[in-house]
N, C-alpha and C positions, 0 to 999 in steps of 0.2 A: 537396569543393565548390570550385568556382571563380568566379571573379568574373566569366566568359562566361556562364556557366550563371544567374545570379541577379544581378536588377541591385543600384544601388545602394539602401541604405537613409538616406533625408534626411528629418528632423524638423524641420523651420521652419529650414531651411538648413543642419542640421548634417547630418553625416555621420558615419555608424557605419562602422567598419571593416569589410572584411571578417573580417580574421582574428579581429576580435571575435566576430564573428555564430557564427564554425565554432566558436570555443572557445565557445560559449553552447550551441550544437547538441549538444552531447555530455549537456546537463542535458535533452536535451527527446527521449527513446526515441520510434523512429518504427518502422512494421510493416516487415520485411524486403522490401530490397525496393524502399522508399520513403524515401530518403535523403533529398527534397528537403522531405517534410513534417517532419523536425527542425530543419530550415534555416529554415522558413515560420514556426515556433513560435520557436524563438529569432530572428530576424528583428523579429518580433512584438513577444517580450518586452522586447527590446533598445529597441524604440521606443518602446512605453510606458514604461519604464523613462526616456529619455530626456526625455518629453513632461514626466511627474509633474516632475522636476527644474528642466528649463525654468520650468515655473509655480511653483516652489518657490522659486525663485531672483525670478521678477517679481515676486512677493509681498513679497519681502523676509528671507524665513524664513531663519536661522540654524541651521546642525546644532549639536547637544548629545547627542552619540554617548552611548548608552547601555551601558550595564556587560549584554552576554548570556549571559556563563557566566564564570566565576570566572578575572580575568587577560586575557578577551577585549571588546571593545566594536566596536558598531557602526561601519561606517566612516563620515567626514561623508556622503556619498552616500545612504548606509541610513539618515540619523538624519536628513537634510531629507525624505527620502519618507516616513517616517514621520510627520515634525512639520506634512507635510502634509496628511497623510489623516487625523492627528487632529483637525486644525481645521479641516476639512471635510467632517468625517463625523460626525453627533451620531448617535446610537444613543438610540431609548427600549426600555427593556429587555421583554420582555412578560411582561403579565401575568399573575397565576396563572391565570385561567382560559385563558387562549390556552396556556397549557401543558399544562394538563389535557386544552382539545382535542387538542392532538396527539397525545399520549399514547392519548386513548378511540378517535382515528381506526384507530389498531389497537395495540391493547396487546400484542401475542405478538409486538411486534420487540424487546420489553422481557424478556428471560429470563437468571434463571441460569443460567450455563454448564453443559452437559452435564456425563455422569461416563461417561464408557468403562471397562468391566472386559475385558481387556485379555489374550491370550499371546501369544506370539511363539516361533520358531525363527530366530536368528540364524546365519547363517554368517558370520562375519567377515572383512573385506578392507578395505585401503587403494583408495577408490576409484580412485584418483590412479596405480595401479598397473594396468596393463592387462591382464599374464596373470592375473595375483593374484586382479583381479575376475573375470576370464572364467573359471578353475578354479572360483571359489566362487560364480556363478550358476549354473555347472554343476550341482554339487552339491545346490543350494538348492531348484533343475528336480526332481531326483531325489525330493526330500525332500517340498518341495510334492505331485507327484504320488501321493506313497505317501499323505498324508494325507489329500487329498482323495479317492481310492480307500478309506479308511478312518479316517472323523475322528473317531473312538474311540479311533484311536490316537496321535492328537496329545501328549497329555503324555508317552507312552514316547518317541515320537519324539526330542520337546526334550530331553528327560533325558538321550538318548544322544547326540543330536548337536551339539544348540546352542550356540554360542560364549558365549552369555548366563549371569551365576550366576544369571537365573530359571531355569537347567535342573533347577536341582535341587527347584522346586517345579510341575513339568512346563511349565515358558514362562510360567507366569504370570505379569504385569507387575502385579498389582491395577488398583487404582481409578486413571485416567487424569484429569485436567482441562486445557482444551484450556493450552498456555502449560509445560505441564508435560514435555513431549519437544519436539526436536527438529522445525522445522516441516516436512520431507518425511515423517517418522514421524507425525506427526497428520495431514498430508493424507491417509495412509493410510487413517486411521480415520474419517475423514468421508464416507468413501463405503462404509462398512462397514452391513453391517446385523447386528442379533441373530445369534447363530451361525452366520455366514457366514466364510469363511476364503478369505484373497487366492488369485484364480486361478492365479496364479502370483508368483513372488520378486519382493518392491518391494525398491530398492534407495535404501538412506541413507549419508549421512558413515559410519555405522558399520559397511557391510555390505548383505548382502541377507536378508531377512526376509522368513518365510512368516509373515504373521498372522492369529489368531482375532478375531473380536471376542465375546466371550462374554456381552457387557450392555450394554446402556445406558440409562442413566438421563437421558431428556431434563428440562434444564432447566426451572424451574418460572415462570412469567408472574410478571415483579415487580409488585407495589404500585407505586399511583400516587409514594409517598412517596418511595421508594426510588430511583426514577427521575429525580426531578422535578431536582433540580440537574443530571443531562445534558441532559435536554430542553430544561432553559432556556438553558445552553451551548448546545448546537450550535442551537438557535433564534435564539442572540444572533449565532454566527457567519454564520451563513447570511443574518441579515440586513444582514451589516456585507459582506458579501462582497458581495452585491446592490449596496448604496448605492453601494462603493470602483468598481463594474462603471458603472454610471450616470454617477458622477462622472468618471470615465475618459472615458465614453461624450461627456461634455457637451466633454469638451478636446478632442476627435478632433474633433468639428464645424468647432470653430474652427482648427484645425490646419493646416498642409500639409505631407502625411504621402506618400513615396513612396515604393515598391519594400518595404511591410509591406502588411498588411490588417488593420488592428486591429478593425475594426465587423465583419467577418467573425468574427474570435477571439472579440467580446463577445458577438455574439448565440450563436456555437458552444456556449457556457459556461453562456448563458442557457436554453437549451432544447439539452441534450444529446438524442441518440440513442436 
């Protein structure tokens, strides 16, 4: 990004660097393609960032940088924007039954995790290694194809070829829960159904793998009880994120805010896509 391409960014006369904006860009992932919507986001953020501070400072408010992980603390910057949007934002927490609504508004988003019963044929490679991988999806093509021609014979398969020590119990991996492998190995298994076996070799950090999915045990619908401390969480968050978006909203009015679009950003946020 260059400074032709994008004007400047001025918050009640200050001015944000560029080379600020483009190191802030690198926090804000844009579709390929579309460089200048990471610029427009950090742009953005750079300026409410700036705004909150401004009014943190007209207020009077003092930082008292807080302790955020053991040996680290807020910077004063982070510890005035905070000490502002606490004293600006009261929160009433809701109550049980606004919780229970939510919860009855559909209770099947509320489940235990699944249980995958699980085989695999491993052919193992460094992915990182380019013949290494390309020999061993070869092989994995071959392997895959012989099973799916014949998925009776999946556990002789694994036994004789797989790089896995489940070969020796023909590929079985047992009982899976999701958190429990590798996350390109369970996205595997999420698009899996009952006795179905990958078309062809997925490949992971460890390899490429023909997989079965032999069971699943879907998740059972929690109790309202079980649930009820997330719900009020993320009910409490959602409402504090609203209020911090309003209270934003009310400083942009009075602003002069140029080369950002913050009331663009709020309302984007307010009603996503």
């Amino acid at each position: 990004m260059t400074k032709a391409l994008f004007p400047d960014v001025i918050v009640n006369g200050h001015r944000i660097p560029h080379a600020r904006i483009a190191a802030e860009a690198q926090n804000h992932p844009a579709p390929r393609g579309k460089p200048g919507m990471a610029w427009r986001k950090a742009a953005n953020a750079l300026a409410i960032r700036a705004l909150l501070l401004q009014e943190a400072r007209r207020q009077g408010l003092s930082a008292d940088p807080a302790e955020i992980a053991p040996g680290r603390f807020e910077t004063e910057e982070e510890a005035l924007i905070r000490g502002l949007l606490d004293k600006e934002i009261s929160m009433q927490p809701p109550s049980d039954d606004e919780v229970r609504a939510e919860w009855a508004r559909d209770p099947s988003r509320f489940r235990s995790p699944p249980l995958w019963e699980v085989s695999h044929i491993l052919i193992a490679c460094d992915p990182r290694d380019a013949k290494a991988s390309q020999a061993a999806h070869a092989r994995a093509v071959e392997l895959c194809a012989a099973v799916l021609a014949d998925p009776g014979s999946f556990a002789r398969v694994a036994a004789r070829h797989s790089d896995c020590p489940s070969r020796s119990s023909g590929g079985s991996l047992g009982q899976i829960r999701p958190g429990d492998t590798v996350p390109e190995f369970e996205s595997i298994l999420r698009a899996l159904r009952p006795g179905e076996i990958t078309r062809e070799p997925r490949q992971t950090r460890h390899g490429w793998h023909v997989v079965r999915m032999d069971a699943i045990a879907e998740g059972a619908v929690l109790p309202f009880q079980a649930v009820r401390p997330r719900i009020r969480d993320a009910m409490e968050k959602a409402a504090w994120t609203r209020a911090a978006r309003q209270f934003i909203g009310r400083l942009v009015v009075q602003a002069d805010i140029r080369g950002a679009d913050i009331a663009t950003e709020l309302t984007d946020a307010e009603n996503p896509a």
